[in-house]
C-alpha positions as CSV (number, residue, x, y, z in Angstrom):
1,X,-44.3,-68.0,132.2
2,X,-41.2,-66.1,134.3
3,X,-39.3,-66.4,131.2
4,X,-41.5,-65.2,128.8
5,X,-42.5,-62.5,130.9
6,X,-39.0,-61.6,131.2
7,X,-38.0,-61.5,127.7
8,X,-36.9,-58.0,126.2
9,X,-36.6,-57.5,122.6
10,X,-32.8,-56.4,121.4
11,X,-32.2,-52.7,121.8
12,X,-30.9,-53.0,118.2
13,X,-33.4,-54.4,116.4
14,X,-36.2,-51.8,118.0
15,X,-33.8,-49.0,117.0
16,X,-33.6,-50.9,112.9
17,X,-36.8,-50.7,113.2
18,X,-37.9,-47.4,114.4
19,X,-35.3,-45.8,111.6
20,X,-37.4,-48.2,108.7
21,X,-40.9,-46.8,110.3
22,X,-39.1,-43.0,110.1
23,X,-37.6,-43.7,106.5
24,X,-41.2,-44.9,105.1
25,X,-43.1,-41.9,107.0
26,X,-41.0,-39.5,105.4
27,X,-40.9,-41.2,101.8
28,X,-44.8,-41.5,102.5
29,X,-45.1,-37.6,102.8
30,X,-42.8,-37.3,99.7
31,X,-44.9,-39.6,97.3
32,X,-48.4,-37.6,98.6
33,X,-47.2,-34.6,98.0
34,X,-46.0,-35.5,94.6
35,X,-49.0,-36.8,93.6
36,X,-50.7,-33.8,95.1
37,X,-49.0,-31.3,93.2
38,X,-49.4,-33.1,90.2
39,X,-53.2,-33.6,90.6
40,X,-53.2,-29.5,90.9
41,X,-51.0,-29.2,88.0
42,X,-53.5,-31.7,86.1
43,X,-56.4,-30.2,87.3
44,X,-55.2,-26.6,86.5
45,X,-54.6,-27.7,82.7
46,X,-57.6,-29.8,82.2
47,X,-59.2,-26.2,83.6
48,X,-57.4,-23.8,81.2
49,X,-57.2,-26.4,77.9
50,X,-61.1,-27.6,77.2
51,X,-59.7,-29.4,74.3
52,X,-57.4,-31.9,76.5
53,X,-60.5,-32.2,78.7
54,X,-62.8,-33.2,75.8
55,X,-60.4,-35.4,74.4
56,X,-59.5,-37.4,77.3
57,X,-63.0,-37.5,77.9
58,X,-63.9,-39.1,75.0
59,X,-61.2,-41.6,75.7
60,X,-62.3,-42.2,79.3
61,X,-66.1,-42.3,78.8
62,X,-66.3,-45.7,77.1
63,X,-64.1,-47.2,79.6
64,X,-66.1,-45.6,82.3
65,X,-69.4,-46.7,80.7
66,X,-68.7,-49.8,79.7
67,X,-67.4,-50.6,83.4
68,X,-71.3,-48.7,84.6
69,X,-73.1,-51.1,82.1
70,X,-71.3,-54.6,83.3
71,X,-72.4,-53.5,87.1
72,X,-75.5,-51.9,88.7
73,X,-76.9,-49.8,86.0
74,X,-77.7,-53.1,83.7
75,X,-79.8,-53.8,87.3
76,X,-81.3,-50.2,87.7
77,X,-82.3,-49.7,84.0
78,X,-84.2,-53.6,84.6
79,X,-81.9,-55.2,82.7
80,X,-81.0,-58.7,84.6
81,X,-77.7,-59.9,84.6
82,X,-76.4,-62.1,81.5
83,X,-76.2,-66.1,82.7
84,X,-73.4,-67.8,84.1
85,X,-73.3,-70.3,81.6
86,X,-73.6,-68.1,78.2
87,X,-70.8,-69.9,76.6
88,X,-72.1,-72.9,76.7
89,X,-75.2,-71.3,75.6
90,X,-73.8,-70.4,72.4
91,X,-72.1,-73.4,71.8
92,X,-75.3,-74.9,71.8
93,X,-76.9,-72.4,69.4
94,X,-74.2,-72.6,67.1
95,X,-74.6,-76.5,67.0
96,X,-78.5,-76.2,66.4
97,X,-77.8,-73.7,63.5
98,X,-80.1,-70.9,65.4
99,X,-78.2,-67.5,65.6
100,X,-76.5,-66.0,68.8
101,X,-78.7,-63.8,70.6
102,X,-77.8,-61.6,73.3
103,X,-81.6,-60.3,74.3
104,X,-82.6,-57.2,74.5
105,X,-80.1,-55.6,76.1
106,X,-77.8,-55.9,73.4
107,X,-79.8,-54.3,71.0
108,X,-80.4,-51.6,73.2
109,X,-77.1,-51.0,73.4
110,X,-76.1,-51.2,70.3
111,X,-79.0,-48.7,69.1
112,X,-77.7,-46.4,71.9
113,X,-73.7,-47.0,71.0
114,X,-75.0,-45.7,67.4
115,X,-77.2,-42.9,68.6
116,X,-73.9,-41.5,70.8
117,X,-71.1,-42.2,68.1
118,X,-69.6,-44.7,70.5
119,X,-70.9,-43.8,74.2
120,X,-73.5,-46.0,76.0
121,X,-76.6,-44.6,77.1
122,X,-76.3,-47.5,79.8
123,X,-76.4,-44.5,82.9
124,X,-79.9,-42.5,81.2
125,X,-81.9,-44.6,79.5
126,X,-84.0,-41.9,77.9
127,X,-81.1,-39.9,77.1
128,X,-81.1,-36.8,79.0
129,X,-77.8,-37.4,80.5
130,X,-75.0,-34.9,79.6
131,X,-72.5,-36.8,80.5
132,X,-73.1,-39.5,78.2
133,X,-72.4,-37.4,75.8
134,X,-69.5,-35.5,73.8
135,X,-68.9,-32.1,74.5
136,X,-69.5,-29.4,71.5
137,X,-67.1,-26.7,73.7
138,X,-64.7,-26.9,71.0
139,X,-66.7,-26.0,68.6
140,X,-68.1,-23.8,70.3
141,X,-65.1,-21.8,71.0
142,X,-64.3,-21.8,66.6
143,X,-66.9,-18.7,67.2
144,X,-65.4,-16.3,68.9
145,X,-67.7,-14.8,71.6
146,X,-66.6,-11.4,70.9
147,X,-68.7,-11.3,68.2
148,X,-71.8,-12.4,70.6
149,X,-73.8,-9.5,72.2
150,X,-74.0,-9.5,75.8
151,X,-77.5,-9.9,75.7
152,X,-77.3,-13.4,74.1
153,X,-74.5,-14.1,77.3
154,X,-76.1,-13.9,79.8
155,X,-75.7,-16.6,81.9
156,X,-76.3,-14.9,85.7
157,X,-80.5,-17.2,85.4
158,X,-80.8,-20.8,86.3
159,X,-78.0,-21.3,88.8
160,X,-79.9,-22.3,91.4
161,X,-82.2,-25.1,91.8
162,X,-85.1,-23.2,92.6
163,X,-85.2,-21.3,89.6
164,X,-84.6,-24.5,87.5
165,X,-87.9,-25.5,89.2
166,X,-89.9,-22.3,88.4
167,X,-89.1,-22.4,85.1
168,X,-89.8,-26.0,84.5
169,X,-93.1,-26.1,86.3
170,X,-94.3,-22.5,84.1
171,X,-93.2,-24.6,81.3
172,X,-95.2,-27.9,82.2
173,X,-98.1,-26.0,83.0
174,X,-98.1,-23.7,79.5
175,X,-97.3,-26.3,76.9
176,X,-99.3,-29.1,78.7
177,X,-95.9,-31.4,79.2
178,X,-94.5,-33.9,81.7
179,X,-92.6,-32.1,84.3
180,X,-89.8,-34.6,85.1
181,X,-88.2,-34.7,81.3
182,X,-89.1,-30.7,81.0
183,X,-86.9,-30.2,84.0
184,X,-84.2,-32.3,82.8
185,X,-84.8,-30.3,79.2
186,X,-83.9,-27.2,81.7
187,X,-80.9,-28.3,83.0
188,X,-79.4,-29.3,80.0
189,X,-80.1,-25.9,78.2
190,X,-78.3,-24.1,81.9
191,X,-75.5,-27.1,80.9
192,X,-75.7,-26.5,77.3
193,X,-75.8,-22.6,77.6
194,X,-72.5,-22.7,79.7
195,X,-71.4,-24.9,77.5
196,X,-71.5,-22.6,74.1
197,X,-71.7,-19.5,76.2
198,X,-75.4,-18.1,75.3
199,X,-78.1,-17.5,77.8
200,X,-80.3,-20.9,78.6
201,X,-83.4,-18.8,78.9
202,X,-82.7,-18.7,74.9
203,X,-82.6,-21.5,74.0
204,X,-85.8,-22.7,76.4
205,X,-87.3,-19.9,74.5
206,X,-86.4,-21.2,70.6
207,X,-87.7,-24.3,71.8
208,X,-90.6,-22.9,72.9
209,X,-91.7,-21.4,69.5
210,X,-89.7,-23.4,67.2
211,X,-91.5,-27.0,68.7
212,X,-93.7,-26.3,71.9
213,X,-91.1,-28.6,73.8
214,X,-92.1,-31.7,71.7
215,X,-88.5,-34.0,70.6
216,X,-90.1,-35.1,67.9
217,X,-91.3,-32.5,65.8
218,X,-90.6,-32.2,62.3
219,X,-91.7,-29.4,59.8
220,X,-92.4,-29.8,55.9
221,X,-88.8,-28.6,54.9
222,X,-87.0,-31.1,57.1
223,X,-86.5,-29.2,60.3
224,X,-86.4,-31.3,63.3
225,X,-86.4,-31.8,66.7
226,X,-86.9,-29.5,70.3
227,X,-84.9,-26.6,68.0
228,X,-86.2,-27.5,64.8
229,X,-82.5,-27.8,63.7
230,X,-81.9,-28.6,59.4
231,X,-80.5,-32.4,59.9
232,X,-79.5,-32.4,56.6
233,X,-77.8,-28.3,56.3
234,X,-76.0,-29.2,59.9
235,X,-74.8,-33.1,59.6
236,X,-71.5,-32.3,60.1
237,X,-72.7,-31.1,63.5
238,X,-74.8,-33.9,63.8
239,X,-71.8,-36.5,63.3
240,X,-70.4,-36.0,66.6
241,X,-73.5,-37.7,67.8
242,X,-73.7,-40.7,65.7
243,X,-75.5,-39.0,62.4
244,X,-78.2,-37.1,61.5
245,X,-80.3,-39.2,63.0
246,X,-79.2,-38.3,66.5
247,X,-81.4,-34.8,65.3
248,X,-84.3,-36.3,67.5
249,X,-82.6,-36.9,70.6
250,X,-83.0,-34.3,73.1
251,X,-80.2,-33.1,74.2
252,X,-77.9,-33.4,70.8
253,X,-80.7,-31.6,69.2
254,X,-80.2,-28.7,71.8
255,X,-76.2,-28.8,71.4
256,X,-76.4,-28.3,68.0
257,X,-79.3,-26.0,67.9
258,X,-77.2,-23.8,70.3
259,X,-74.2,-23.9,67.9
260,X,-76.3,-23.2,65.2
261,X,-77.9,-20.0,67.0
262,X,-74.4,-18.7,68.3
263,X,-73.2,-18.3,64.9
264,X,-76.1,-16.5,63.7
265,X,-76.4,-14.3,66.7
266,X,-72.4,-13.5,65.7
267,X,-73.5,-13.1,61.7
268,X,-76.6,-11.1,62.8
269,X,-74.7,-8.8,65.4
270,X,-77.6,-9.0,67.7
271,X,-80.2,-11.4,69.4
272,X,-83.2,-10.1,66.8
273,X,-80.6,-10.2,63.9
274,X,-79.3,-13.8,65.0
275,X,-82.9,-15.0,65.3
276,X,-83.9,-13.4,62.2
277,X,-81.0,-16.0,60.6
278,X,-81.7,-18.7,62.4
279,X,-85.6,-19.1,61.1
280,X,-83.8,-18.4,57.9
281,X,-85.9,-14.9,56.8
282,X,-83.4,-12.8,53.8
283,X,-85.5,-9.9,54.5
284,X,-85.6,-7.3,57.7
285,X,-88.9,-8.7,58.5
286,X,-89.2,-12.1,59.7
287,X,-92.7,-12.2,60.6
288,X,-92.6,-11.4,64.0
289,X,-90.5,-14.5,65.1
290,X,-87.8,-12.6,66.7
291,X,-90.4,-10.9,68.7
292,X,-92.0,-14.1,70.1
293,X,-89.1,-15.7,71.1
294,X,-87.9,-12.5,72.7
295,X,-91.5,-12.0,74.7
296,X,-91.1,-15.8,75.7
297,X,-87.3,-15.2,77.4
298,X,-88.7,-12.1,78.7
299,X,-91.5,-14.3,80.8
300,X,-89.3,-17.1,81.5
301,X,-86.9,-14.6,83.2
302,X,-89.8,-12.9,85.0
303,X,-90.7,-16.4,86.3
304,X,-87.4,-17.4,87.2
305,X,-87.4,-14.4,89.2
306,X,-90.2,-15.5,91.2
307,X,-92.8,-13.1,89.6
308,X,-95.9,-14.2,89.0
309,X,-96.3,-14.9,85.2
310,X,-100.0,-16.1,83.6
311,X,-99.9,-19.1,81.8
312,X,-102.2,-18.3,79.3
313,X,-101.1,-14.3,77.4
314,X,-103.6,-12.3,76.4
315,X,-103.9,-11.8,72.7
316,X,-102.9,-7.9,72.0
317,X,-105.8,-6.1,71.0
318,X,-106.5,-5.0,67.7
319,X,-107.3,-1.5,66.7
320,X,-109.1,-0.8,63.7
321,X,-107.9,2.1,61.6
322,X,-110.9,4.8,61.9
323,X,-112.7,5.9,59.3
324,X,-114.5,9.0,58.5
325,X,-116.8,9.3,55.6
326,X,-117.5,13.6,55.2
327,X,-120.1,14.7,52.6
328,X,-120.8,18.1,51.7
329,X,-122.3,19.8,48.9
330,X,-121.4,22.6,47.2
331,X,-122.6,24.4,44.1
332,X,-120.2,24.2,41.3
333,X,-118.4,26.9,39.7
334,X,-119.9,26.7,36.7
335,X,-123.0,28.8,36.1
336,X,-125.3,26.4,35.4
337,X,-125.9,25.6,38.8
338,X,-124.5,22.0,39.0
339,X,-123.8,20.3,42.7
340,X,-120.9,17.9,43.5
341,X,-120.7,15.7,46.3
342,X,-117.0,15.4,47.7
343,X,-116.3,12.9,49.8
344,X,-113.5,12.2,51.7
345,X,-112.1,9.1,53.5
346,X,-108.9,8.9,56.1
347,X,-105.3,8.1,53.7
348,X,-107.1,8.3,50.3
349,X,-107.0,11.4,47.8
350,X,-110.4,13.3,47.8
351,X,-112.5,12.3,44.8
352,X,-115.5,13.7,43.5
353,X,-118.6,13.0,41.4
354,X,-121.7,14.8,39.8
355,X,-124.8,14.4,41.6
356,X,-126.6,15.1,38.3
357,X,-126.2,16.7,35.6
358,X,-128.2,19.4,33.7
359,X,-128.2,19.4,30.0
360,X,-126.1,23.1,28.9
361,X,-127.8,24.4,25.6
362,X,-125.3,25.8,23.4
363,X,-125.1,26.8,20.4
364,X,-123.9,24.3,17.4
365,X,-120.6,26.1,17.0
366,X,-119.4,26.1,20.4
367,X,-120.1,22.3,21.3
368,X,-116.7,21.4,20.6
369,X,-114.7,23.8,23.3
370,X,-117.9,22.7,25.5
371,X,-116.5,19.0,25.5
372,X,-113.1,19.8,25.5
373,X,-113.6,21.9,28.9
374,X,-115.8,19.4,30.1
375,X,-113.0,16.5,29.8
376,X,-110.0,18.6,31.5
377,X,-112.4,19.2,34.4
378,X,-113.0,15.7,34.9
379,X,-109.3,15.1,34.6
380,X,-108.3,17.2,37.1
381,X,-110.8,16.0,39.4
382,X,-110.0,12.5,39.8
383,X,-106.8,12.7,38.5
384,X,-106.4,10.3,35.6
């Protein structure tokens, strides 16, 4: 015990080993700060290139997903865990001639890994999460948003929470929806308006008239969808999401619908010439579409806002055109004493008519010129 006790360790091994504890603080700092500056540097060019982030995006998110699906989502979207002993499994099948089956989560992801051109759905089963899906900025920057008015740019509504929740509860109550996938509909067109660079209120508006918020609406000439978007006219659009198909899913219907209305707002050269495009009217009048869609972002701005909006508007009231009906007599200039009624009515040249007539005794030789006068009268008065 005395010797151990009065053991010292050699004054030249502690001094080795303080200068190998100095060495590796300071290379320490060095590789930290490296890696530092070149996660700024990274982050700095992801932030100023959107076409390196959607790229190595779309390289990541498979790996990413596929990584989700083999751990706890397969658990949280009630899918159990594959058995231990699956090989053997198939070994068996094979030998009994039945085919390999994976169950149904296969199949669901296979369906999904079509539906997203590659990219699980594994994270949102019902597919109203963006970031299962590819981004459209690049495309979205082809059309240059000088050529957008400011009005379709706005992008100052929906940032907070709250107002997400306005919106989304005026739009459940109005179009008699569910709530929880009509607020996720909300954040996706705030996501999707950053995104392309239009106002979200917009889009929530198109969707409102173009499909009353209903994914699966499709119209006679093959429109489809919450935007009512032309699968077959836009399925180059459409490809990035696994097809045309991919029209009635949710949120690719809204990325392409908002492509689709950016370019017309920038062909139009303003929001009411954009939407008169986009419901595909070649005449100035588009039947009053612009105007609804306009009068719907106008109340879903009022309720985001925190006015008080009524669900149900008011149909405008319609005026009849008045009209006036004025008879008078008067004796005609003719000497025989004749009477015309004139009337009159509001927008239409006056016409008149004999009340009766009297028969004019004249003389055999002058019934001719008679007739002849008679018919210029008549002409004159309602002017054939």
């Amino acid at each position: 015990m005395n010797a151990w006790l009065s053991w010292r360790p050699d004054a030249g091994l502690a001094l080795f080993l303080r200068a190998v504890l100095r060495r590796a603080k300071h290379m320490s700092l060095t590789v930290f700060s490296l890696v530092g500056c070149a996660a700024v540097v990274t982050a700095l060019a992801l932030w100023l290139l959107p076409a390196w982030r959607g790229s190595i995006a779309a390289k990541l998110m498979p790996l990413v997903s596929a990584a989700v699906q083999a751990g706890p989502a397969r658990l949280l979207s009630g899918q159990p865990f594959p058995p231990f002993a699956i090989g053997h499994q198939r070994e068996e099948e094979l030998r009994n001639g039945e085919p390999v089956s994976l169950g149904a989560s296969a199949s669901d992801d296979d369906s999904a890994r079509k539906l997203t051109g590659g990219l699980s759905l594994a994270v949102s089963p019902n597919g109203l999460d963006p970031r299962t899906l590819p981004t459209v900025s690049t495309l979205a920057s082809a059309i240059s948003s000088q050529r957008v008015v400011a009005d379709a740019r706005d992008d100052r509504v929906l940032v907070s929470d709250r107002e997400q929740n306005l919106v989304a509860n005026f739009i459940a109550r109005r179009y008699h929806v569910a709530q929880d996938p009509v607020s996720e509909l909300v954040k996706a067109a705030f996501d999707t308006g950053r995104e392309v660079g239009l106002d979200p209120l917009l889009l929530l508006s198109v969707m409102a008239i173009e499909s009353g918020f209903n994914p699966y609406a499709e119209s006679g000439v093959g429109a489809q969808g919450l935007m009512q978007v032309m699968s077959k006219v836009h399925s180059d659009k459409f490809q990035y999401f696994g097809g045309s198909h991919a029209a009635l899913e949710p949120l690719a219907n809204i990325k392409v619908g908002a492509l689709v209305l950016k370019d017309c707002i920038a062909r139009g050269g303003s929001v009411a010439g954009g939407l008169r495009f986009y419901v595909g009217s070649t005449a100035q009048d588009d039947g009053g579409y612009g105007a609804k869609v306009l009068a719907e972002r106008s109340r879903l701005r009022d309720v985001a806002r925190g006015r008080n909006v009524p669900i149900i508007t008011p149909p405008a009231p319609v005026q009849p055109a008045p009209k006036q009906v004025v008879a008078s007599a008067s004796p005609s200039n003719s000497g025989s004493g004749e009477k015309r009624v004139h009337a009159t009515l509001d927008g239409a040249p006056a016409i008149t008519a004999p009340a009766k007539s009297a028969p004019q005794a004249s003389d055999h030789n002058n019934t001719d010129d008679a007739d002849a006068q008679t018919k210029h009268v008549a002409s004159a008065e309602f002017g054939a």
